[in-house]
N, C-alpha and C positions, 0 to 999 in steps of 0.2 A: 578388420572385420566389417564386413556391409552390411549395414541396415535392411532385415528384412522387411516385405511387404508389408506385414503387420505394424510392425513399429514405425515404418514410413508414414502411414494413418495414423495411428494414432497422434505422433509429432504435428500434421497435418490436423485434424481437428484441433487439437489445441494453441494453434497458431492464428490466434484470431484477431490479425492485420499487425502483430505485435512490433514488427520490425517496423511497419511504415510509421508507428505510433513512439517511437521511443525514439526515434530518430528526427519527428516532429517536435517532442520535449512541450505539446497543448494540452493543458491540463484544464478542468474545473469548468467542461462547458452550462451554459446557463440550461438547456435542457434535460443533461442527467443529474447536473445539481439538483433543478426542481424536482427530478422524479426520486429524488433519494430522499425527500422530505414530502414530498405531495402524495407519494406513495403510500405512507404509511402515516400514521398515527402519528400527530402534529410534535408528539412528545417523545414518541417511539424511534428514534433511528435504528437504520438493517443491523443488526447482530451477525456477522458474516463466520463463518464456518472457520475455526481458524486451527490448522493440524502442525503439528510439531512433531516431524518424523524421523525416526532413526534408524539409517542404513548406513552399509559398509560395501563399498565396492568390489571387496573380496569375499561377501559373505552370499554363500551360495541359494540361501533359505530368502536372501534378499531378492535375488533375480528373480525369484515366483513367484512372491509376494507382491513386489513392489505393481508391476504393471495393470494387475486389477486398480489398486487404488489410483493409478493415472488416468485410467480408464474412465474413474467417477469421477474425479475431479475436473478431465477435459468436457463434462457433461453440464457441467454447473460452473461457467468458469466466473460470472457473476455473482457467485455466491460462494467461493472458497476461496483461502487465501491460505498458502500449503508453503513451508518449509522444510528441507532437506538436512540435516545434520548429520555431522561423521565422525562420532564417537571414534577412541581406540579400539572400541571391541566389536567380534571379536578377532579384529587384526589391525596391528599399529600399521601396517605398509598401503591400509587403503591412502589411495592419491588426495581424493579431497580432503580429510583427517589434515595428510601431511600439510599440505598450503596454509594454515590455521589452526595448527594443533589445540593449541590453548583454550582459542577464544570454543573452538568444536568442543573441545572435555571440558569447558564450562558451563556449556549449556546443558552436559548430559549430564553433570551432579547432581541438580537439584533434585532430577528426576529415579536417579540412584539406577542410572541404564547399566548391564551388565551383560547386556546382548542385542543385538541386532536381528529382524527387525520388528520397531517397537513406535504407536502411534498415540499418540497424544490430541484429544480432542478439548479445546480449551484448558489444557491445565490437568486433565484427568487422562488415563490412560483407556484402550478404548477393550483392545480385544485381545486372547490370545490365539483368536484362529486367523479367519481375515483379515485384514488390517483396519477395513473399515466398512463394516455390515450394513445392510440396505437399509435397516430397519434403524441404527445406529445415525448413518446420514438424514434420512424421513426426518426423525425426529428430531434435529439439529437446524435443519430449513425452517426459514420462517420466522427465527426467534427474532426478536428486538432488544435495544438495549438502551442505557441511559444516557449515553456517549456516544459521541461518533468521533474517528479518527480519519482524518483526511492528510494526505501525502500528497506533495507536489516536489516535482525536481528540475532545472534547467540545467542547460548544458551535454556537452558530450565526452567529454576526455575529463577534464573541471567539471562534476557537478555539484551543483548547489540544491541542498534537503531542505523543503520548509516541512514541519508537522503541526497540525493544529487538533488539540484536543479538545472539543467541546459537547458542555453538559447539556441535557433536553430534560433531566431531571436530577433534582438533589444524587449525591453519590454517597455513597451508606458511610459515615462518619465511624472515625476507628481504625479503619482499614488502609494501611500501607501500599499505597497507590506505586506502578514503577510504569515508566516510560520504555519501551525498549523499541531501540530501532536497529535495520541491518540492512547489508545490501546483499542481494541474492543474484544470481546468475538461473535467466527464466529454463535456459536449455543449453544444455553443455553434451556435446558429440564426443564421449570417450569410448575406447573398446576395454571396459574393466576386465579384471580377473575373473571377475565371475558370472561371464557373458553379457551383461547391461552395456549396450550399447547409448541409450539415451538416458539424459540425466536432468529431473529436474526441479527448478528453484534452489538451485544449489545454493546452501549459506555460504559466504565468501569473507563479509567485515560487520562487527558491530562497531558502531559510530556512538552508541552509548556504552557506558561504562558494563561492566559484568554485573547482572541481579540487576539493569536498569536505572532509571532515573527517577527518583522518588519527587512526588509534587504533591504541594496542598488541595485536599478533598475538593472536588470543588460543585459549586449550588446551580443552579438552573441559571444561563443565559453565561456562565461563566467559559471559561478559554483558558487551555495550557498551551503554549508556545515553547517550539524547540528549531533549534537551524543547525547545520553541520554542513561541512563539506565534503568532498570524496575524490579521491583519483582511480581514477579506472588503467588496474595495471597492466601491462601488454600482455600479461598472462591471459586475461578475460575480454569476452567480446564484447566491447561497448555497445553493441546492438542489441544485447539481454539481458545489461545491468539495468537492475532497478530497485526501489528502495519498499522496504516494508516497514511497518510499525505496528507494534500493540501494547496495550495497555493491559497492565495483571496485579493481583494483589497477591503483593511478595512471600506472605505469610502460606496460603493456600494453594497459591499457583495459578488462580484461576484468570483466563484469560473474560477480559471483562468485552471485550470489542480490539478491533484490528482495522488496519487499511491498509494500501498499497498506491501506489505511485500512477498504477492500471488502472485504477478504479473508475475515474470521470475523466473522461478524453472529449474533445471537441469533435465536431461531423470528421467521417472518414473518408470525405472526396479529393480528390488531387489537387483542388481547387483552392482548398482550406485559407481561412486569413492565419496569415503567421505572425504570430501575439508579439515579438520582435519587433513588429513599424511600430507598436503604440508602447509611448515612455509615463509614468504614470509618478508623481513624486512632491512634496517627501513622503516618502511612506515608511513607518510609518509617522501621522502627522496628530496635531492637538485641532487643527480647525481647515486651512485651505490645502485641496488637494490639488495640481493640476495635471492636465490628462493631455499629450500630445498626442495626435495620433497617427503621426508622419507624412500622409499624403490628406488634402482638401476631399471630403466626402461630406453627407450625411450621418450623422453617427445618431444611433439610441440608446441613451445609458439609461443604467437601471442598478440601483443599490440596493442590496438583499441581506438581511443579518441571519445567524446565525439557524435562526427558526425556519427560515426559507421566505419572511416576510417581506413586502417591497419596503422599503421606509424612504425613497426619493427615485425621482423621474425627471428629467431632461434633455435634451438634445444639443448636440454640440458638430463645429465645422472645420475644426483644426487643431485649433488651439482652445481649452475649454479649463475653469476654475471654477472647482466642487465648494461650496462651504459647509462643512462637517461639524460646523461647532453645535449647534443642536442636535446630533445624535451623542450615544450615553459612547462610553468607552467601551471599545471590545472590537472583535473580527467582524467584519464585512467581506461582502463579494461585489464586484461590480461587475456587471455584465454590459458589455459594448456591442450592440449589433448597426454592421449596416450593409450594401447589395453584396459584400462577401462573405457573409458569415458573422459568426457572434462568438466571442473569445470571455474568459473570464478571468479576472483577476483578482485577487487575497491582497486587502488593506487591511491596517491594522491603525482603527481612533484611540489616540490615548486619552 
């Protein structure tokens, strides 16, 4: 079946540089870092739109449905973070179901799914007409949260997951915190049963357990830490795997904040430095860090905690040794610029 004009656009809007970017594997540049904290409210990190949707390749009620909400989501792609699930119902021979039965009718328990299709905004269900009403999104933009989740990945066949979960304010004590991470597929080209020709963030693998990873509450300037690895099977196109994360309190469902692996990308010119020349280690370390950086330039380093604050500044030529023992324990960013660009990289002081 060929993709009609419309859905070619659509695809096409929502392709915003994704292949060149994931094939890059640069994450955490120092200017969307900054603007994810300088942006907003020193205390406030984005609360991103976070949807948990349930369709079925063979469910014909799906083909109507679904394309409006692609529609909204290719509009705001800075600000939603959208997954695909494929429940048994109401048909066990949808394809993507099949790939993942399990881990799919895992996720549509809690929710107590018994049809398709069916949209989940943070935790709550949304609607039973549109999937996801104007006035429904409106009001979801904007919010802030006490957390922020950052997702970074390397590699391409091999990758390697870091998650960092960090607090900007106390997190409400009592409540059953879970880590859940998975790897999604951004656009999958199939001709379903029930005319959907484009498929997307299709769920593929959770990397944490089922119902997530439960961690300690945690206080302002604190840090969760998670790593996992992944194989990308020849089934999927390592050019649209990428990793997601959110954070929900197990009891309620509620999704507290989310991230993805898309979020913060370094400049998009052909030009880019590839964050690869510079070796950075041990990482992480209790006091000396050192920083190779493969070829002799100028370099400008700069250390950023968690809050978005600078808390050290110097310059190095090649070969350069950080002394870290005066800062507190916790996540850091380091941002390296010099006449190629500025790359950033995730330390961790113990």
């Amino acid at each position: 079946m060929k993709i009609t004009q419309s859905e070619h656009k659509r695809v096409q809007s929502v392709n915003y540089s994704h292949k060149y970017q994931i094939m890059n594997r640069i994450f955490l540049s120092s200017l969307l870092f900054v603007f994810l904290f300088s942006n907003l409210d020193a205390q406030s990190p984005k609360r991103y739109v976070f949807l948990e949707h349930f369709t079925n390749t063979v469910c014909g009620i799906c083909a109507s449905k679904n394309p409006p909400l692609f529609d909204k989501i290719a509009d705001h792609p800075n600000d939603i973070h959208h997954i695909s699930i494929h429940p048994p119902v109401p048909y066990t021979t949808c394809e993507f179901y099949n790939e993942n039965t399990f881990e799919n009718e895992a996720l549509a328990i809690p929710y107590g799914i018994s049809g398709t299709p069916q949209l989940y905004l943070w935790g709550d269900y949304v609607s039973s007409g549109a999937l996801l009403p104007d006035a429904t999104l409106e009001g979801a933009l904007g919010q802030t949260s006490p957390i922020n989740v950052l997702v970074t990945e390397s590699g391409t066949t091999q990758r390697v997951i870091n998650v960092s979960v960090n607090a900007f304010e106390n997190m409400l004590n009592g409540n059953d915190y879970r880590l859940n991470v998975a790897m999604v597929e951004r656009i999958v080209n199939y001709n379903a049963p029930n005319g959907e020709s484009v498929h997307h963030n299709v769920f593929r693998k959770l990397l944490t357990a089922v119902g997530g990873v439960p961690f300690e509450t945690l206080m302002t300037g604190d840090s969760y830490n998670f790593n996992s690895t992944f194989e990308v099977s020849t089934n999927f196109d390592e050019n649209e795997i990428y990793a997601i994360a959110w954070v929900n309190i197990f009891e309620s469902k509620e999704v507290v904040n989310s991230g993805s692996s898309l979020d913060v990308l370094i400049n998009s010119n052909e030009n880019k430095w590839n964050d690869d020349h510079v070796t950075i280690f041990p990482n992480p370390t209790s006091d000396r860090l050192n920083i190779d950086f493969g070829t002799p330039n100028n370099y400008d380093i700069e250390i950023v905690d968690i809050k978005g604050s600078i808390v050290m500044r110097l310059n190095g030529l090649h070969h350069t040794a950080v002394d870290l023992s005066a800062l507190e324990s916790g996540v850091y960013f380091i941002n390296i610029t010099s006449t190629k660009g500025t790359i950033t990289k995730k330390i961790t002081k113990l």
